[in-house]
C-alpha positions as CSV (number, residue, x, y, z in Angstrom):
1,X,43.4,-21.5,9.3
2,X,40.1,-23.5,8.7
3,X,37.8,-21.2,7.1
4,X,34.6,-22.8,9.1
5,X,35.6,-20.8,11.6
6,X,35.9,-17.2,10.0
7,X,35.4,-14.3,11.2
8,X,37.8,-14.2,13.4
9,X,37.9,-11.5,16.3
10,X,41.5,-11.0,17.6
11,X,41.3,-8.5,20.8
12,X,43.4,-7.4,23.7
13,X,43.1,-4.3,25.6
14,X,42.8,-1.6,23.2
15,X,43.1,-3.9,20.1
16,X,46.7,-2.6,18.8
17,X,49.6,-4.1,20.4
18,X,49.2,-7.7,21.5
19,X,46.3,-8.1,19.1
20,X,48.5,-6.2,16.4
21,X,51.5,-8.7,16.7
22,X,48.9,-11.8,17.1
23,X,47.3,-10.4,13.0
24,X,50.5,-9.3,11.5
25,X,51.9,-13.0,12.6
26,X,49.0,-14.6,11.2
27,X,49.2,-12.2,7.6
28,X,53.0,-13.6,7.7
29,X,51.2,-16.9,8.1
30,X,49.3,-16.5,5.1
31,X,52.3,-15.3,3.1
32,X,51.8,-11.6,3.2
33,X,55.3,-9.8,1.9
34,X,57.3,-8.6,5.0
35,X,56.9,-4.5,4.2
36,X,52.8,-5.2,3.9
37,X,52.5,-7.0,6.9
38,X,54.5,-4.3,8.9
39,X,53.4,-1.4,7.2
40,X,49.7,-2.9,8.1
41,X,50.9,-3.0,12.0
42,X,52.3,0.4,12.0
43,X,48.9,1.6,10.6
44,X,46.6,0.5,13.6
45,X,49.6,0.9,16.4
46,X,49.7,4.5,16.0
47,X,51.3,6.3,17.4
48,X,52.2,4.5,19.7
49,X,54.5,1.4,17.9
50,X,56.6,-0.6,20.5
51,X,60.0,-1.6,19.5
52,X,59.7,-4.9,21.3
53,X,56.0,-5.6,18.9
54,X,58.3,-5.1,16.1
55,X,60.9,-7.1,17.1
56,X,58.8,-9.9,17.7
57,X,57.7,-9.6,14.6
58,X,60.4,-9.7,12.7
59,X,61.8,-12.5,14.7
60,X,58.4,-14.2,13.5
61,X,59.3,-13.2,10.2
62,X,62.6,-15.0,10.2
63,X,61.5,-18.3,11.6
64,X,58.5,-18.5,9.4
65,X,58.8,-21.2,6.5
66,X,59.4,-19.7,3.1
């Protein structure tokens, strides 16, 4: 990501699911260790963690370059 353009606000309805899977995608991005970046979803989803936001992003996960 270009850094001219930070901050970035990433929102959807309540700001935990679709914007959750949208910033644990982009910490991937940035080469954030698997457990960190799901551990940080997990945090702000809730109690309320969707298998399918999870499974997208692990399937992130595995496409992602290493």
């Amino acid at each position: 990501m270009d850094k001219r353009n930070h901050p970035l606000l990433i929102h959807c309805n309540h700001g935990k699911h679709r914007a959750g899977i949208v910033v644990a995608c982009t910490h991937i991005s940035h080469r954030w260790h698997r457990s960190r970046a799901l551990a940080d979803h997990a945090r702000f989803s809730h109690p309320k963690e969707r298998k399918a936001d999870i499974s997208f992003i692990n399937e992130f996960i595995a496409a992602a370059p290493t």
